[in-house]
C-alpha positions as CSV (number, residue, x, y, z in Angstrom):
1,X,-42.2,5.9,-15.3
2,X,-41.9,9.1,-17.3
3,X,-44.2,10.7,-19.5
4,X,-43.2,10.9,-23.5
5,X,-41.5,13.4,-24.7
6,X,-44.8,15.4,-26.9
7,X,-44.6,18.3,-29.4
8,X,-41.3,19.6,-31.2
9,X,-39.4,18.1,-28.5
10,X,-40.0,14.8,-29.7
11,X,-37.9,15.6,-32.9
12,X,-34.8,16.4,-30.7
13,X,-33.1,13.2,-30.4
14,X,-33.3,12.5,-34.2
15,X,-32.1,15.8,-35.0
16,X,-28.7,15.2,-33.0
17,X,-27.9,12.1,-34.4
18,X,-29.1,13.1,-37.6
19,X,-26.9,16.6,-37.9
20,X,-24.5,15.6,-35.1
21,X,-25.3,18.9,-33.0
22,X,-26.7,19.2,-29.6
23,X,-29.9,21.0,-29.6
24,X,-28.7,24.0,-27.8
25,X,-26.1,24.7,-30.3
26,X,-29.1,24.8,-33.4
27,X,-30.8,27.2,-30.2
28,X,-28.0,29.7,-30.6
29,X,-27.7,29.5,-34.2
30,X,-31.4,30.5,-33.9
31,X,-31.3,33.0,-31.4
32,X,-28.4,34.6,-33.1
33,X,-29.7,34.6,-36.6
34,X,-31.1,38.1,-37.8
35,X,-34.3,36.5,-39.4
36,X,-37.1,36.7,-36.5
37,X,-40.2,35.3,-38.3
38,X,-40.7,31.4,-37.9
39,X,-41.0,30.3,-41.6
40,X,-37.8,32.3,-42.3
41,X,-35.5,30.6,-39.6
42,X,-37.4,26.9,-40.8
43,X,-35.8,28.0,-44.5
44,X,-32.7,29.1,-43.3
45,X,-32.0,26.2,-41.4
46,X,-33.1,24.2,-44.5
47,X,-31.0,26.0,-47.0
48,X,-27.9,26.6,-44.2
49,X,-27.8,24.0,-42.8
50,X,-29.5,21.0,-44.9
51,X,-32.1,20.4,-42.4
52,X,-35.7,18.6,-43.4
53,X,-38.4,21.1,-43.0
54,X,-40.0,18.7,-39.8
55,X,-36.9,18.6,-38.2
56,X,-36.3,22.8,-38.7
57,X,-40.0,23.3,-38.0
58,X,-39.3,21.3,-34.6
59,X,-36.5,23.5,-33.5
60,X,-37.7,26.8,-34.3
61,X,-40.9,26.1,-33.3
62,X,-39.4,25.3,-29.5
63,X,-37.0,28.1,-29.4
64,X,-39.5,31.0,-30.2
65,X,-41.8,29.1,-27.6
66,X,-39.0,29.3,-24.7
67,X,-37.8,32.9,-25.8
68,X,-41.8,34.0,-25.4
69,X,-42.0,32.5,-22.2
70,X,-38.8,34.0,-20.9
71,X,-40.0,37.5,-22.3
């Protein structure tokens, strides 16, 4: 039996369903954006791209996490 998914992950099924993109497409979108500083991607994404601020905290939050791991 797995473990549950913990942490922003969690949020990742409801955000595909709920804005009918796969995670590593709102990844990109990040990784491509020139904002750098989390609470200015979570209000982009919010304002962009209609996204609740739990669901863009999520995302954000989990992106800058891998890309600081991978640096």
């Amino acid at each position: 039996m797995s473990e549950p998914v913990k942490g922003p992950a969690s949020y990742f099924p409801s955000i595909e369903q709920k804005y009918g993109r796969p995670i590593s497409e709102w990844q990109s979108l990040i990784r491509s954006s020139e904002l750098t500083k989390h609470m200015e991607l979570v209000s982009w994404l919010k304002s962009e791209h209609g996204m609740g601020h739990g669901h863009a905290n999520a995302l954000v939050a989990h992106t800058l996490k891998e890309d600081a791991a991978e640096a």
